[in-house]
C-alpha positions as CSV (number, residue, x, y, z in Angstrom):
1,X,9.0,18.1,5.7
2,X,7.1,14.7,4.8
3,X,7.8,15.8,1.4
4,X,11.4,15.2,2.1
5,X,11.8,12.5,3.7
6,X,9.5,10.0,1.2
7,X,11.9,11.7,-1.7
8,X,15.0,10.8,0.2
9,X,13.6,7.5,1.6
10,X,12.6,6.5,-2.0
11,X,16.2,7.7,-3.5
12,X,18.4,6.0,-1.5
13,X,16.1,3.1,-1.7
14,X,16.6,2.9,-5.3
15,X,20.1,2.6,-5.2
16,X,20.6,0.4,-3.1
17,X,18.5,-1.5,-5.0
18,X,20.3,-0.3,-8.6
19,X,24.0,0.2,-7.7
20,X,26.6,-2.5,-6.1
21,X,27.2,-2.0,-2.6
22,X,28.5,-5.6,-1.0
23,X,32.5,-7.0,-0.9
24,X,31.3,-9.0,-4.0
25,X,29.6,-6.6,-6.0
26,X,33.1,-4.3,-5.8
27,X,35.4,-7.5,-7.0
28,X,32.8,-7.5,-9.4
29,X,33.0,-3.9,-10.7
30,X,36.5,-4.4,-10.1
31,X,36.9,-7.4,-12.4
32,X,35.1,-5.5,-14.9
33,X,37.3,-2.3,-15.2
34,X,39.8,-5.2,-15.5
35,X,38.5,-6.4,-17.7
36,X,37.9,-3.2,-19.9
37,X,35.4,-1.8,-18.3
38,X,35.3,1.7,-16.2
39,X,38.2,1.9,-14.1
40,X,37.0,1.6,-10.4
41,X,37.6,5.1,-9.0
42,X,35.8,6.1,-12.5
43,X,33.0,4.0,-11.6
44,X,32.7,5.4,-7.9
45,X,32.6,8.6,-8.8
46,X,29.7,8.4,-11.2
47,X,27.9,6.4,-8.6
48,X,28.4,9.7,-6.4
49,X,27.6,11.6,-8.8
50,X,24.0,10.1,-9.7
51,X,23.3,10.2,-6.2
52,X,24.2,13.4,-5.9
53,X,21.9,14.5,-8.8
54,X,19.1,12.5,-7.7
55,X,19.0,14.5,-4.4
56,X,19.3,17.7,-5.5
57,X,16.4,16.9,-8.2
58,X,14.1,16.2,-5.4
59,X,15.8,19.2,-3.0
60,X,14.5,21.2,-6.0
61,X,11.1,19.7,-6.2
62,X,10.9,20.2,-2.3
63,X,11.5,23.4,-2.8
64,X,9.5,24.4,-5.5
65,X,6.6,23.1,-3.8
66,X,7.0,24.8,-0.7
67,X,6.8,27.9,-2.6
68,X,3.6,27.4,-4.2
69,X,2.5,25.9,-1.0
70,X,3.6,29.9,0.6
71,X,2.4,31.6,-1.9
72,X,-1.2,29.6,-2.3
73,X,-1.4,30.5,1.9
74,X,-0.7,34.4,0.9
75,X,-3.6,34.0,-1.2
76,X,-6.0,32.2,1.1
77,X,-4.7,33.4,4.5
78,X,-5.5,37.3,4.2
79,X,-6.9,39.7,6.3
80,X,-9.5,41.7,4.5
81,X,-12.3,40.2,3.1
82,X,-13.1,41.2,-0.3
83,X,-16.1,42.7,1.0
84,X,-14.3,45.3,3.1
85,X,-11.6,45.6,-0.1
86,X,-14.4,46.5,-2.2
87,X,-15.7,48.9,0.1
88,X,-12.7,51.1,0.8
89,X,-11.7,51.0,-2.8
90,X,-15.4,52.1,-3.6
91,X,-14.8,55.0,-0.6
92,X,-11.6,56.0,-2.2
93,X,-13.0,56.0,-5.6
94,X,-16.0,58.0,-4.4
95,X,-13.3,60.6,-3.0
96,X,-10.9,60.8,-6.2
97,X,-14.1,61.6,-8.5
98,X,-15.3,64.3,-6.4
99,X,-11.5,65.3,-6.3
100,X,-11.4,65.2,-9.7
101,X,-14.5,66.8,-10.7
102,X,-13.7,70.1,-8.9
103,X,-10.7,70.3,-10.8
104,X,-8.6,69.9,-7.7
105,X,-5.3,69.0,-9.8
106,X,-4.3,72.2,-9.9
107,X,-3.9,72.6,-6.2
108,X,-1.3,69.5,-5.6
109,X,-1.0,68.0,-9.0
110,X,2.1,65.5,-7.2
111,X,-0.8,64.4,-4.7
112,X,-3.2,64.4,-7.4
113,X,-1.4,61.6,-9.0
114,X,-0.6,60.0,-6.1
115,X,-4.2,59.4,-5.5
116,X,-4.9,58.0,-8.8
117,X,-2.9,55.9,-9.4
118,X,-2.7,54.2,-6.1
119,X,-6.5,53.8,-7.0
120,X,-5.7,52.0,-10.3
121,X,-3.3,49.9,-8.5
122,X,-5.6,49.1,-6.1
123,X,-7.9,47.7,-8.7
124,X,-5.5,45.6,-10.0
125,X,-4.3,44.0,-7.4
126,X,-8.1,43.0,-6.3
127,X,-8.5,41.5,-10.1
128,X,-5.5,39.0,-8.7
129,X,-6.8,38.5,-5.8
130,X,-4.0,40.2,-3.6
131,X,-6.9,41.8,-1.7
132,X,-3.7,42.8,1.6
133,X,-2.2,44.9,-1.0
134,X,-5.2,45.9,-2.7
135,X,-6.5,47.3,0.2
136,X,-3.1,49.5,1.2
137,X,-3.4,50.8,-2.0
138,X,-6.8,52.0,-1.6
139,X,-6.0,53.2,1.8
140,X,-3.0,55.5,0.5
141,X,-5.5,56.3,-2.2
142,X,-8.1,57.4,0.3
143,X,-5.9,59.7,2.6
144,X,-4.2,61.7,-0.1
145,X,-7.5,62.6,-1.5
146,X,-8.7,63.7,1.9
147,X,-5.7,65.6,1.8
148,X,-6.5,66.9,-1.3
149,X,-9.9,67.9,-0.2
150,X,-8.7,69.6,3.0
151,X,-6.2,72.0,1.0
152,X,-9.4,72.7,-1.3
153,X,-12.0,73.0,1.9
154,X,-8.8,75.9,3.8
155,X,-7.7,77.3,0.1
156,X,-11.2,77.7,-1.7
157,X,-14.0,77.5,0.4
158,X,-13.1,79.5,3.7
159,X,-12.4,81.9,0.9
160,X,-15.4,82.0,-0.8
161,X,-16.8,81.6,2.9
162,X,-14.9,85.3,3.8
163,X,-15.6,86.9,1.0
164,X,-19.6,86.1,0.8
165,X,-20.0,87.0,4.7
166,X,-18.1,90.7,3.5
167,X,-20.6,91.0,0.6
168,X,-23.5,90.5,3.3
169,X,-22.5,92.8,5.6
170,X,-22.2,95.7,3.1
171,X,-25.8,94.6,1.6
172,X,-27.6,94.0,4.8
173,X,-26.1,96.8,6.4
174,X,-27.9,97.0,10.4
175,X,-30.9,95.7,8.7
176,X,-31.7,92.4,11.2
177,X,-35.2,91.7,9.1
178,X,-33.2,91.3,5.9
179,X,-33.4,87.4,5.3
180,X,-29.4,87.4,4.1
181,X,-29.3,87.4,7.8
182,X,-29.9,83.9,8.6
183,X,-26.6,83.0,6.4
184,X,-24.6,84.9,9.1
185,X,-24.3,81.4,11.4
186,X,-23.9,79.4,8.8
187,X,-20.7,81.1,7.6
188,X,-19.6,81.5,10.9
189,X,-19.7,77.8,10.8
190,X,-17.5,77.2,8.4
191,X,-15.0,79.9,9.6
192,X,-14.8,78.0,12.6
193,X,-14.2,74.4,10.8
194,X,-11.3,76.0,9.6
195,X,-9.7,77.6,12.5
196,X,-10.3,73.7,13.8
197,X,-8.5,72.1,10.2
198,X,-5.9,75.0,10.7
199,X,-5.4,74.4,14.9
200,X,-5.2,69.9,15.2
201,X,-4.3,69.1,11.0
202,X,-7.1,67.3,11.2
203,X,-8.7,66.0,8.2
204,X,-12.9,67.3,6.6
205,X,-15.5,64.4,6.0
206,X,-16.2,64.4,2.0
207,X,-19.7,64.9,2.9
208,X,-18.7,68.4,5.0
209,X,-16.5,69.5,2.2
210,X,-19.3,68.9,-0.1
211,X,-22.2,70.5,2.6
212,X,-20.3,73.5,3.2
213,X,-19.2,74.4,-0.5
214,X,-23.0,74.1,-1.6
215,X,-24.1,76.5,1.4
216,X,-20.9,79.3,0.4
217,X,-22.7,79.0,-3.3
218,X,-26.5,79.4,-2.2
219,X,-25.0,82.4,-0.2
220,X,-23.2,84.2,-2.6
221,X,-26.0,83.3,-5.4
222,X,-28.7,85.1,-2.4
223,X,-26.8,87.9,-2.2
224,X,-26.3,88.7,-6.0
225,X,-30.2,88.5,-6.5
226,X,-31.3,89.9,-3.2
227,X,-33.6,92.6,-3.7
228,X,-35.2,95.3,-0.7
229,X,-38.1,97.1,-2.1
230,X,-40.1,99.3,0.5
231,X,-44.1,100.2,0.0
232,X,-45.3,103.4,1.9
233,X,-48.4,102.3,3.8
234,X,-50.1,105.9,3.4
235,X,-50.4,105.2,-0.8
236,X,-49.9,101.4,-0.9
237,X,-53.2,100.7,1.4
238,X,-56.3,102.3,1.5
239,X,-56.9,105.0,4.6
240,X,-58.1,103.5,7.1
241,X,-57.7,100.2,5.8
242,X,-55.0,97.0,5.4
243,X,-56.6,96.7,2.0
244,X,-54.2,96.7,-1.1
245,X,-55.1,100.2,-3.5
246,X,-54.6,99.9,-6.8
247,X,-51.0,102.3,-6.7
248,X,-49.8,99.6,-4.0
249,X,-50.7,96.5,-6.1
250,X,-48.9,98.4,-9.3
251,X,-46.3,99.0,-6.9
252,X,-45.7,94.6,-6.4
253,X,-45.9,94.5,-10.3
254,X,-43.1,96.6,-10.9
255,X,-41.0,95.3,-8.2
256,X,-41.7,91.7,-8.9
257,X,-40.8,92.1,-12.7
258,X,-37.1,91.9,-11.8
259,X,-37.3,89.4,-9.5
260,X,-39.4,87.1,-11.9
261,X,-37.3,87.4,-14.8
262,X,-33.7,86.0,-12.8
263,X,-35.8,83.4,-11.2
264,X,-37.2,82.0,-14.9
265,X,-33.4,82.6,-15.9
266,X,-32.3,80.2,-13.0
267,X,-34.8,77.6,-13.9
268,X,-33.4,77.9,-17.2
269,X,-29.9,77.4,-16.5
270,X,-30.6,74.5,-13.4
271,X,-33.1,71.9,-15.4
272,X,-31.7,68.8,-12.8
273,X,-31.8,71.4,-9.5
274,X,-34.1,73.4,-7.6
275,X,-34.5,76.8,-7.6
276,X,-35.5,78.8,-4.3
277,X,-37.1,82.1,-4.3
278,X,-37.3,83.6,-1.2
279,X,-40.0,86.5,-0.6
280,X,-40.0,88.2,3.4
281,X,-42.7,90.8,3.5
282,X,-42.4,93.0,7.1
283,X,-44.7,95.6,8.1
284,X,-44.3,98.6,10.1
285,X,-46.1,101.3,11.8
286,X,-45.6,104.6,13.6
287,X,-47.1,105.4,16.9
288,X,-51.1,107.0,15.6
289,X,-53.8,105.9,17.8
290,X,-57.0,105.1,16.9
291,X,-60.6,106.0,17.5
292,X,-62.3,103.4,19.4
293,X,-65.5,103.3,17.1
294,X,-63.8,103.0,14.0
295,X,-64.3,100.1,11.1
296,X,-60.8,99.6,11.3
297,X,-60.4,98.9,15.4
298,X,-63.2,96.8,15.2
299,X,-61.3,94.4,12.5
300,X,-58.3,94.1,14.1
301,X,-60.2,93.3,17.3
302,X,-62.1,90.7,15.3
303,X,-61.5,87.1,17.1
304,X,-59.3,88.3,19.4
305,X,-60.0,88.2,23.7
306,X,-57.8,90.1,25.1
307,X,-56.9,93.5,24.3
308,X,-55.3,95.5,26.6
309,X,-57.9,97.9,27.9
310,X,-56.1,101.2,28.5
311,X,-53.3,102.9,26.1
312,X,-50.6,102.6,25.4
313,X,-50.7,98.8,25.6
314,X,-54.0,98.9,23.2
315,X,-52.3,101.4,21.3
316,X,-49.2,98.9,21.0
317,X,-51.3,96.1,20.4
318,X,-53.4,97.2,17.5
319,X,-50.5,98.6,16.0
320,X,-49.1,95.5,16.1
321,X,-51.9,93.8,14.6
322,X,-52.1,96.3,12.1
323,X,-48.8,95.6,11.0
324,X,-49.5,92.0,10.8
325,X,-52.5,92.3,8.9
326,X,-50.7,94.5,6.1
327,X,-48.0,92.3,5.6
328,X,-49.8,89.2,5.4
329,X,-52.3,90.8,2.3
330,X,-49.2,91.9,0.4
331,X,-47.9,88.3,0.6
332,X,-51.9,87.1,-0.2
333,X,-51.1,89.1,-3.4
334,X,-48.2,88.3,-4.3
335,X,-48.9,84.5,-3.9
336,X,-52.6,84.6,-5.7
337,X,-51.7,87.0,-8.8
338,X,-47.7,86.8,-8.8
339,X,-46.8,83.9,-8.4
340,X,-50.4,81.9,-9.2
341,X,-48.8,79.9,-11.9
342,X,-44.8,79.3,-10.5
343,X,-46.5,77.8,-6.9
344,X,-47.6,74.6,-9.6
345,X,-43.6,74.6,-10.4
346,X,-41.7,71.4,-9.4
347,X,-38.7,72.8,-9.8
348,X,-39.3,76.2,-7.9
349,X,-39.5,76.1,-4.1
350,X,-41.4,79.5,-3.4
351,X,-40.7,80.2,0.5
352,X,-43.0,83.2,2.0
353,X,-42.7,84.8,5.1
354,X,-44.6,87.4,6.9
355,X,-43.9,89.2,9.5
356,X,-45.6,92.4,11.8
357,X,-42.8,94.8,13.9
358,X,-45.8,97.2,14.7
359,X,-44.3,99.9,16.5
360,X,-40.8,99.4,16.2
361,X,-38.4,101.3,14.4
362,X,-37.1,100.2,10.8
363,X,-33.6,100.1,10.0
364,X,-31.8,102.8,9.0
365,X,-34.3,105.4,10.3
366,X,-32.9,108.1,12.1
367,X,-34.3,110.4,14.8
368,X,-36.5,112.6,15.5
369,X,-39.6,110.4,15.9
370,X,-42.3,112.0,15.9
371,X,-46.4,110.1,16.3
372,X,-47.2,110.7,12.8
373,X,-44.5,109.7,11.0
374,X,-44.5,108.2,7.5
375,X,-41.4,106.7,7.3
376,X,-42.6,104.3,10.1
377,X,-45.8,103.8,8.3
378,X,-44.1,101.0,5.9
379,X,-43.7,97.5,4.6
380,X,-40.6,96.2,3.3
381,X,-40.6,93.5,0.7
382,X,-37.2,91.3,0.4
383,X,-36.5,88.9,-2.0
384,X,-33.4,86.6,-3.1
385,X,-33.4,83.5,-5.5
386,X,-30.6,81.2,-5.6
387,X,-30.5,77.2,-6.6
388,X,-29.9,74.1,-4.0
């Protein structure tokens, strides 16, 4: 406004100062355009005219400078720092390249595009400084990627999720000691995140999508390399004894070979990941007692203050520890000659469990049941490797 008025103030000032404006200057002008100068109305008119011109040269000038006076304010008046431009376009790019990397344009290749380039524009307008624009850009950017990802997370992984908790089921059979097991809630997790997606259209944290499709993986990997090798107790130990005999020790060999040779090929194949190999040894026994003076009661009763005086709670109990004891030498073996060398392995994450069931009945064994009874007298050796 200030603008204005010093331009006007100084315009008419000047002619006032230039051009005739009293009585005498007229019968001047007048005695001129007698005199063969410009006629008088001639003479008016280009005064008009000047001041005409004059006036809408500094209208313009106004003008123009209140424009770059608006448009330096769009610049300078915003409302996102660059900081929090810089981070969402950073989030949205993170999004897009994981989007991207799973080859994702297949599933919505109109959203797929939509996603990059409202990324690229967003990276141009923050190179002018529109950050406003540059962050509705990466916002649009953002959402359609999370988009994107929830189609994958319903399409692909529930899928994958489905068909690896069918593949368990038919491996594991009514076996609860198998260690495929303890997948069972975790795909049950992600059955449910679906039903969730599928019930409010809600949208899946990248970091969710990215959890849950590495755990379907390791799953399905477990299951195609699970093996369930059982050692009969009556050849695999020595009578009497929870000591390893040479035919049970052969037995590990043998068993492991397979098991050694897909874990070297996973290390092979994973150089930058690590490779797990999972051994669960479980031992088993029928319902024998023993005789109170033998070698074999007084080890199992070694360190240990109370045993159940009368049967069949000591009977229980020293089956139990029997079972124990069995179970955790098979696993001493398979750790010390086995595996001696992999346990030195960066890359390999050897995980060993033991576990004693004593008296209680192994899967899939079927009545009658009688005291003596060798399919009881067992341990069971399971074994998966998979990469994380």
């Amino acid at each position: 406004m200030n603008v204005n008025v010093n331009l006007n103030l100084n315009v008419n000032l000047y002619l006032n100062s230039n051009l005739p404006t009293n009585e005498h200057s007229r019968s001047s002008a007048r005695a001129r355009s007698r005199a063969g100068g410009l006629p008088e109305k001639r003479y008016n008119q280009k005064k008009g005219g000047m001041k005409v011109k004059i006036t809408i040269r500094a209208y313009g000038l106004s003008f123009l400078m209140i424009i770059l006076f608006i448009s330096g304010c769009s610049l300078f008046f915003q409302k996102h720092t660059k900081e929090v431009v810089q981070n969402r376009i950073s989030e949205a790019e993170e999004h897009f390249q994981v989007v991207k990397s799973l080859d994702m344009e297949e599933l919505d290749g109109e959203a797929f595009e939509t996603a990059k380039s409202s990324l690229a524009t967003a990276k141009e307008h923050l190179k002018i400084r529109r950050r406003d624009q540059a962050f509705e850009f990466a916002t649009q950017s953002l959402e359609t990627s999370k988009q994107i990802l929830r189609k994958f997370y319903l399409n692909t992984v529930v899928e994958l999720a489905r068909k690896a908790k069918k593949e368990l089921a038919a491996k594991v059979g009514e076996d609860p000691d198998d260690p495929l097991t303890d997948y069972v809630p975790k795909l049950d997790g992600v059955l449910d995140r679906a039903a969730e997606l599928e019930a409010d259209q809600q949208v899946i944290s990248l970091d969710k999508v990215l959890e849950d499709l590495k755990e379907v993986l390791k799953v399905t990997c477990s299951i195609q390399t699970s093996t369930a090798e059982t050692l009969e107790s009556d050849v695999s130990f020595d009578r009497g004894s929870y000591d390893l005999a040479d035919r049970g020790k052969q037995a590990l060999e043998t068993a492991f070979e397979k098991v050694m040779a897909e874990k070297e090929a996973y290390v092979v194949s994973n150089p930058d990941k690590t490779v797990i190999l999972k051994v669960k040894v479980v031992g088993y026994t029928d319902l024998l007692n023993f005789n109170a003076k033998s070698p074999l009661v007084a080890e199992l009763s070694k360190d240990v203050s109370d045993i159940p005086p009368r049967d069949p709670e000591r009977r229980k109990f020293l089956n139990q520890r029997l079972s124990e004891l069995r179970a955790k030498t098979i696993t001493q073996y398979i750790r010390e000659s086995i595996l001696k060398e992999e346990l030195e392995n960066p890359s390999l994450d050897i995980q060993i469990e033991t576990v004693g069931r004593g008296e209680k009945i192994p899967a899939n064994t079927h009545p009658p049941y009688p005291t003596s009874d060798p399919r009881r007298r067992i341990c069971k050796i399971y074994t998966y490797t998979t990469v994380y």
